[in-house]
Backbone as JSON, one array per atom type, in Angstrom:
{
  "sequence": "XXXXXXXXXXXXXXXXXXXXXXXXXXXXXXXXXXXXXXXXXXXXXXXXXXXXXXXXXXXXXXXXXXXXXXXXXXXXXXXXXXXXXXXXXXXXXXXXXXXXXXXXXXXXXXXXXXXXXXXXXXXXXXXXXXXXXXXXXXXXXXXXXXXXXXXXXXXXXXX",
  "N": [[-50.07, -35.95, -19.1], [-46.82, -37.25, -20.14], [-43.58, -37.68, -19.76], [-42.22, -38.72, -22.05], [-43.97, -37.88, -24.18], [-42.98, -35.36, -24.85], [-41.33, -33.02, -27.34], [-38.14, -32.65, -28.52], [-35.18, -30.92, -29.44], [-32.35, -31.21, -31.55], [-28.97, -30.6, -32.1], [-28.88, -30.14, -35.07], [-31.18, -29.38, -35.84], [-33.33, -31.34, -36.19], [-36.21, -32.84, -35.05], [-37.45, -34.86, -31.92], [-39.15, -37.38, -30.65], [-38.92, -37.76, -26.93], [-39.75, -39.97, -26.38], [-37.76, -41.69, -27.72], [-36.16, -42.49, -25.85], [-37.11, -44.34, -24.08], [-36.9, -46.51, -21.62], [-34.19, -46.18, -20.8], [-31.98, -44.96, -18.7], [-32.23, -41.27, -17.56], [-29.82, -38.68, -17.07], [-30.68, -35.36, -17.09], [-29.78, -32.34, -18.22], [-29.32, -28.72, -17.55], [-27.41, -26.76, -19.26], [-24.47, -24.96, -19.8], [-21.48, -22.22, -21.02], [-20.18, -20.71, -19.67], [-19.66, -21.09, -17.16], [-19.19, -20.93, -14.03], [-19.44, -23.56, -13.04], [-18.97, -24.92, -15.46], [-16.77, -26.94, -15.89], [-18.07, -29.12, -15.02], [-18.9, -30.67, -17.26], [-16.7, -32.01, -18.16], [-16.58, -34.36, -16.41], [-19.05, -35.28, -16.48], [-19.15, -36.47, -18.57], [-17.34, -38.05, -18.38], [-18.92, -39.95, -16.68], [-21.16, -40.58, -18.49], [-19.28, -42.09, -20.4], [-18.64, -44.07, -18.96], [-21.43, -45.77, -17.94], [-22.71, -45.91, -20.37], [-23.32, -48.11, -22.25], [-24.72, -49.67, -20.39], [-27.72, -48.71, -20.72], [-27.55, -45.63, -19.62], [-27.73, -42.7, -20.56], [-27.15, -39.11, -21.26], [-28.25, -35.88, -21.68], [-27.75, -32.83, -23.04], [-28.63, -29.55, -22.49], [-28.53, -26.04, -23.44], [-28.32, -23.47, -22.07], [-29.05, -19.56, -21.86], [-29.99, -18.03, -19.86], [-29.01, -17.35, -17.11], [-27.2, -15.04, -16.2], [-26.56, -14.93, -18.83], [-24.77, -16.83, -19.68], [-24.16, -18.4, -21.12], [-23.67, -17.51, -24.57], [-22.78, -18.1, -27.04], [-23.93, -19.5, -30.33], [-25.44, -21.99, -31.22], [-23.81, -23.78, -32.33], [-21.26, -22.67, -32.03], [-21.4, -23.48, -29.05], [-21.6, -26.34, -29.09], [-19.25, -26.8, -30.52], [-17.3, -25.88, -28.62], [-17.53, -27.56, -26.17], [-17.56, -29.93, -26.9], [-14.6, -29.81, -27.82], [-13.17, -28.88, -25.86], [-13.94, -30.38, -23.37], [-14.24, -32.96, -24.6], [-17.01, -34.06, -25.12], [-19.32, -35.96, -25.34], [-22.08, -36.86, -25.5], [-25.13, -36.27, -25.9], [-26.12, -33.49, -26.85], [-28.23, -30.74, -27.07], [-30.58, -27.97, -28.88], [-30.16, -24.82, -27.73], [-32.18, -23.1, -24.85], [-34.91, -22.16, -23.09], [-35.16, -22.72, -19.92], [-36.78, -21.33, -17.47], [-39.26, -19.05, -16.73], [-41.29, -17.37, -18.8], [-41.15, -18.09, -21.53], [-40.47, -21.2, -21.07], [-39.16, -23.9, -21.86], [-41.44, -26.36, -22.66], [-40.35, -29.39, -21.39], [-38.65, -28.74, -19.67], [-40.72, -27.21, -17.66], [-41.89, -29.59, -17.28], [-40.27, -30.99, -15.85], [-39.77, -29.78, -13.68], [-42.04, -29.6, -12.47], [-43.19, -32.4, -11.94], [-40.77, -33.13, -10.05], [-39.67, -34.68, -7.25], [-37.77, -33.18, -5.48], [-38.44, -29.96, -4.84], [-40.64, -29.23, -6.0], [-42.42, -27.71, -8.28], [-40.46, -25.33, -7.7], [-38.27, -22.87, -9.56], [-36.0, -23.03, -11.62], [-32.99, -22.58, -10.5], [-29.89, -22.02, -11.58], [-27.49, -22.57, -13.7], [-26.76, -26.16, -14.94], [-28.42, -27.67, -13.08], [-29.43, -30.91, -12.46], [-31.56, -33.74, -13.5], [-32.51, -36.5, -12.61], [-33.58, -39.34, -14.36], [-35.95, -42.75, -14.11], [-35.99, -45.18, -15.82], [-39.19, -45.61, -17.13], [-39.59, -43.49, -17.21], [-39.78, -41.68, -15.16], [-39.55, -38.71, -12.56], [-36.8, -39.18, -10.41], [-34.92, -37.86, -8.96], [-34.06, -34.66, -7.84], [-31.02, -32.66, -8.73], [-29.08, -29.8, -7.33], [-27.14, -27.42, -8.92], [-24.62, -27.11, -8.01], [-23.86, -29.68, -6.66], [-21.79, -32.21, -7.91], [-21.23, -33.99, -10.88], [-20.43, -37.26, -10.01], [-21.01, -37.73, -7.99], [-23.8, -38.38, -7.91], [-23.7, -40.65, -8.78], [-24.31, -43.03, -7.01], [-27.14, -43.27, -7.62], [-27.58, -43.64, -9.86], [-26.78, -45.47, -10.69], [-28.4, -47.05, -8.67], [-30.78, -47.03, -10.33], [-29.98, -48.17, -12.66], [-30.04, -50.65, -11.91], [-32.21, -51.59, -11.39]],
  "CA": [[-48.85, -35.62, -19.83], [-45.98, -38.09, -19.99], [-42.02, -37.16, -20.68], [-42.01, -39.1, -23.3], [-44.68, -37.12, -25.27], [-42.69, -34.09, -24.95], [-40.36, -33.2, -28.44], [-37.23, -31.93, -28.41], [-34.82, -30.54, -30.65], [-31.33, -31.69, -31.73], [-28.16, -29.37, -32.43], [-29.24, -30.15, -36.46], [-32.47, -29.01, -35.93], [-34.21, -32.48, -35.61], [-36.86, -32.81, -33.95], [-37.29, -36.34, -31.76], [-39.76, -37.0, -29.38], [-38.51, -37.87, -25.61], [-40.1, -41.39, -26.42], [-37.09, -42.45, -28.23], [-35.48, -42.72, -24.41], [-37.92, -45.03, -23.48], [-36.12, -47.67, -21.35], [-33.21, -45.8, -20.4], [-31.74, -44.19, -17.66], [-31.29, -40.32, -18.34], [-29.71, -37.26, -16.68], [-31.14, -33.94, -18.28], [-29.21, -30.95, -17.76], [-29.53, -27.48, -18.61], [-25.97, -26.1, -19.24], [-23.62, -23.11, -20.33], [-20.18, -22.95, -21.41], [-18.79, -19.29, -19.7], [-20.01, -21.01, -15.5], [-18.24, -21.66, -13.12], [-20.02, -25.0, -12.99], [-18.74, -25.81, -16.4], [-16.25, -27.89, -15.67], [-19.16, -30.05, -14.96], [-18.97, -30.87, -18.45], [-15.83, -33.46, -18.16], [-17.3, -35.69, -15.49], [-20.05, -35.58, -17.15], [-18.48, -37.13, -19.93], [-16.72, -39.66, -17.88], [-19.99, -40.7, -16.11], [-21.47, -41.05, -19.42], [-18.88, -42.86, -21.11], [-18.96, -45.38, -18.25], [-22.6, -45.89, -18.03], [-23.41, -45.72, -21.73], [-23.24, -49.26, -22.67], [-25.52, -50.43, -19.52], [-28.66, -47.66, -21.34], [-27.6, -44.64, -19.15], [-27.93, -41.27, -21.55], [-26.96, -37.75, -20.63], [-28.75, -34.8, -22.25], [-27.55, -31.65, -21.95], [-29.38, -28.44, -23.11], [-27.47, -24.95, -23.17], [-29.58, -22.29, -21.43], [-28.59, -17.95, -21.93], [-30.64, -17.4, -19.5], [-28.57, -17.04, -15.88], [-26.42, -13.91, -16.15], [-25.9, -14.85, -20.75], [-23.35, -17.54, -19.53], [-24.12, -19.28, -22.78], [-24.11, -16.63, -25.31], [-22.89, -18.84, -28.36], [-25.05, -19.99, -31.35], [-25.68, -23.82, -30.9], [-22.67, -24.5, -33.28], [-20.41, -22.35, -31.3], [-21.89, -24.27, -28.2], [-21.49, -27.73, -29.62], [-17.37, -27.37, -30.78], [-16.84, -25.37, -27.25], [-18.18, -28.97, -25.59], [-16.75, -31.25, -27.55], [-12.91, -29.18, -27.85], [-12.45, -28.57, -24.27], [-14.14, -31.32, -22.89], [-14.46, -34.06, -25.03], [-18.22, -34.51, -24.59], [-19.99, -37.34, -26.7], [-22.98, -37.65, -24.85], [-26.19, -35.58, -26.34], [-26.29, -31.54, -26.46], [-29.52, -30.0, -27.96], [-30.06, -26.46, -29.37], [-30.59, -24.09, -26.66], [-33.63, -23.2, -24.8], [-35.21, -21.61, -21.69], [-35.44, -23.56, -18.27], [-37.61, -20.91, -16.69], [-40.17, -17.91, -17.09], [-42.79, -17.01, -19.79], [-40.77, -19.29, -22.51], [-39.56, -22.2, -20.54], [-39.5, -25.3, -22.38], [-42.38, -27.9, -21.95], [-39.36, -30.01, -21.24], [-38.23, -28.26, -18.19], [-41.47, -27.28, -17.46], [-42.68, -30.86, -17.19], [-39.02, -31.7, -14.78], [-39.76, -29.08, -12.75], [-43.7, -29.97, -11.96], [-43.03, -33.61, -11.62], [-39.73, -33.35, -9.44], [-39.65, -35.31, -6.04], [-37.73, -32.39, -4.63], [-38.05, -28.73, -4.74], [-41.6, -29.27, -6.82], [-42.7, -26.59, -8.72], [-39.6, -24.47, -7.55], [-37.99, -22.18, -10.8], [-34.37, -23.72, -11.97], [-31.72, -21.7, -9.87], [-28.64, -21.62, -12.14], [-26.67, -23.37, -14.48], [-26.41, -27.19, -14.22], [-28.94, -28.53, -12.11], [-29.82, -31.98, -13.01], [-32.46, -34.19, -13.22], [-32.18, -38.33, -12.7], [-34.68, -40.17, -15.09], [-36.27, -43.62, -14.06], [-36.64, -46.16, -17.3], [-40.04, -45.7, -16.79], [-39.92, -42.12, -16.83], [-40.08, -40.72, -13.79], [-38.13, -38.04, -12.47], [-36.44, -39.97, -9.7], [-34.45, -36.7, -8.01], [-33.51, -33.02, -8.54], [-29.97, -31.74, -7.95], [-28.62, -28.91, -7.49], [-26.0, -26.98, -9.37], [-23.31, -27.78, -7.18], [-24.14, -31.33, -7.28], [-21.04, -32.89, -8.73], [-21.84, -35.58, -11.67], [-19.98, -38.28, -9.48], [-21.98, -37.4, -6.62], [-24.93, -38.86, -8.48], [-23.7, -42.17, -9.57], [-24.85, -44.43, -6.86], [-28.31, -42.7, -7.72], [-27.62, -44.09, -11.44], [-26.4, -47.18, -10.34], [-30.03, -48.07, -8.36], [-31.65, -46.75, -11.53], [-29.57, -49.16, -14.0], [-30.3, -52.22, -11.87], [-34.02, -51.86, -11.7]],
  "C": [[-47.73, -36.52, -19.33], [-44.37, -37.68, -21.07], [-41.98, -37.26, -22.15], [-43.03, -38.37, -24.56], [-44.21, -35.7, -25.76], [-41.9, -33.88, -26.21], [-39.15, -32.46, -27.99], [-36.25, -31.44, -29.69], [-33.19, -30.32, -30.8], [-30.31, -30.6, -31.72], [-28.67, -29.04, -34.41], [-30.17, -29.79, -36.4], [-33.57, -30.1, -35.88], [-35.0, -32.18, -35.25], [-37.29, -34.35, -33.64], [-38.44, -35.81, -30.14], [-38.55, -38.19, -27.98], [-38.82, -39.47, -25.6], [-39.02, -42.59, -26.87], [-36.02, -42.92, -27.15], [-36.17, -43.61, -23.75], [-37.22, -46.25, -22.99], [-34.85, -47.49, -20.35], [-33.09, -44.95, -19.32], [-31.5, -42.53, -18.23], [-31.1, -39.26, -17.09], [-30.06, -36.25, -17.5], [-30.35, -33.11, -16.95], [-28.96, -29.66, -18.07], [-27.67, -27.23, -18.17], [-25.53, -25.09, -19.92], [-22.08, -23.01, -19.72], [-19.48, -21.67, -20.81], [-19.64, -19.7, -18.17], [-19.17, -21.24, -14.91], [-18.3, -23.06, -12.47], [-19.45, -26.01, -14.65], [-18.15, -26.86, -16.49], [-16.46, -29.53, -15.28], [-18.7, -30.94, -16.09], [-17.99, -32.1, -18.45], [-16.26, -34.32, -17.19], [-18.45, -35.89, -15.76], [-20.45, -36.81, -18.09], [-18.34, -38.18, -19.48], [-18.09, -40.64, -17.33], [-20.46, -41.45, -17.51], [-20.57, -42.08, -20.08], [-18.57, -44.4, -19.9], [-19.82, -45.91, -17.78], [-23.14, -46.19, -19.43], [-23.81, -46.71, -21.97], [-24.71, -50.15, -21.53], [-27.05, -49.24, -19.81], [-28.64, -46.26, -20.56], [-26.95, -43.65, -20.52], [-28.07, -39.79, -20.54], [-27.37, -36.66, -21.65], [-28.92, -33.44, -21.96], [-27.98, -30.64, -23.31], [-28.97, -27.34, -22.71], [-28.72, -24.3, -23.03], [-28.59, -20.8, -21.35], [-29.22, -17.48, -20.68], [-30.53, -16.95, -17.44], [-27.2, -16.0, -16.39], [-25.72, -14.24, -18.18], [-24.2, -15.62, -20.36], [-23.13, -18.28, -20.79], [-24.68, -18.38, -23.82], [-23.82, -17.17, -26.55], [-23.61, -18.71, -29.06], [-24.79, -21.24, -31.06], [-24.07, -24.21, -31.32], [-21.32, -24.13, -32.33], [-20.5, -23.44, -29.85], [-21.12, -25.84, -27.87], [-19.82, -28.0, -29.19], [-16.87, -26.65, -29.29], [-16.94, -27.13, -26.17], [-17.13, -30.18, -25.88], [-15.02, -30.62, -27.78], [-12.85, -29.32, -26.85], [-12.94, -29.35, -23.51], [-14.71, -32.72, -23.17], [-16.0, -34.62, -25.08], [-18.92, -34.69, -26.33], [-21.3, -37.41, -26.48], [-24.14, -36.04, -26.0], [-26.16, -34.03, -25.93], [-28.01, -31.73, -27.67], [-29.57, -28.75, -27.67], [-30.61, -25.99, -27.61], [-31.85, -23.41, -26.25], [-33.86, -22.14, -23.35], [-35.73, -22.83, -20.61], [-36.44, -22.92, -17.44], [-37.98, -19.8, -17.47], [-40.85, -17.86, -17.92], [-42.85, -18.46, -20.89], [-40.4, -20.27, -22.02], [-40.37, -22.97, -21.65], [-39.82, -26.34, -21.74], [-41.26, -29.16, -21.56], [-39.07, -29.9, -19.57], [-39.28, -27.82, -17.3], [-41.8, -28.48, -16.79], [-41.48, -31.25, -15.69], [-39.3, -31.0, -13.47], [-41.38, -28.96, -11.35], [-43.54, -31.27, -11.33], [-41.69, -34.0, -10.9], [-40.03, -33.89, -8.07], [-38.73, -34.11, -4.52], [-37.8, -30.7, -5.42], [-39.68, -28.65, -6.12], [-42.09, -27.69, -6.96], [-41.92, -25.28, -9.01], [-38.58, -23.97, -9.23], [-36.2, -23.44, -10.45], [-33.52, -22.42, -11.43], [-31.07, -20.91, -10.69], [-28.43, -22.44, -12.66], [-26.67, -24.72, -13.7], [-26.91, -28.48, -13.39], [-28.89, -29.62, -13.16], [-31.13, -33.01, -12.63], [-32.14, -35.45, -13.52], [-33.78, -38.75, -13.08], [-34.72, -41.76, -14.97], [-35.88, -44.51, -15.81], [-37.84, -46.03, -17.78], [-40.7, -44.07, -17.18], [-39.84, -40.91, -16.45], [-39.02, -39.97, -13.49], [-38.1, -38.66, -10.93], [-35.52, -38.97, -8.7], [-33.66, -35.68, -8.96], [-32.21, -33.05, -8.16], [-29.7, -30.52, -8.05], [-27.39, -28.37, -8.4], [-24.47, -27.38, -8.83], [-22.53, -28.99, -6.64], [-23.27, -31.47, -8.26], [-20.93, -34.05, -9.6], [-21.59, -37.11, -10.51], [-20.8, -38.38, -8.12], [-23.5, -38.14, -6.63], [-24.88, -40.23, -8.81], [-24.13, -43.05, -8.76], [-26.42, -44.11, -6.98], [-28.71, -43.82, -9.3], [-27.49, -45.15, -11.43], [-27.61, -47.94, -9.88], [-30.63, -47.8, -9.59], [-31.3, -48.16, -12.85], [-29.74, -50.21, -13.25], [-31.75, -51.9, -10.97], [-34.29, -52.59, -12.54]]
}
């Protein structure tokens, strides 16, 4: 099984496989718009919009499923994102990160992680740093501040 075979699924309902990232650097991040991590969300942004151009991509996926911090509908989701923190970079509909339903997505990040292998997704936020290639290249934690990550992104974009 390889990322890229995995599908995913847009705020429009799309569906795109993971292959169309092939090349690029990506952060995946499960997120939710009522955390106390949200604020994530604008440096997020900024990372992204100063990475974008050199193939770094940020993909963030709203998760209900740590105390219903993201209780929205996608749409609600979306204009919450993009109003209050300007964010350009990729959302997709919402999903599960862990237990019965997790998505083969997070599933797959969470098997193939370099740290904390196999271990369930905490809370809101974590992130995951994607090779070109692939690979998941390191876990963070929730508390893990986007900027905190960039010289991580930086060896990744000059590979």
């Amino acid at each position: 099984m390889s990322l890229y075979n995995i599908e995913i699924e847009k705020m429009n309902s799309e569906h795109i496989s993971l292959n169309n990232y092939k090349g690029d650097v990506l952060l995946i991040v499960n997120t939710a718009s009522k955390c106390g991590f949200t604020k994530q969300f604008g440096d997020l942004e900024k990372l992204y919009q100063k990475y974008k151009e050199q193939g770094f991509k940020i993909l963030g996926f709203p998760c209900n499923q740590f105390l219903k911090q993201d209780p929205g509908s996608n749409e609600e989701i979306l204009e919450f994102c993009t109003l209050n923190f300007g964010v350009t970079f990729e959302m997709f509909k919402k999903i599960d990160v862990k237990g019965k339903n997790i998505h083969p997505l997070f599933d797959y990040l969470v098997q193939n992680s370099p740290e904390r292998v196999g271990k369930k997704i905490k809370w809101n936020f974590e992130k995951f740093l994607i090779s070109k290639e692939g690979s998941v290249v390191h876990r963070y934690t929730s508390n893990t501040e986007p900027f905190d990550i960039e010289t991580d992104i930086l060896i990744e974009l000059k590979k």
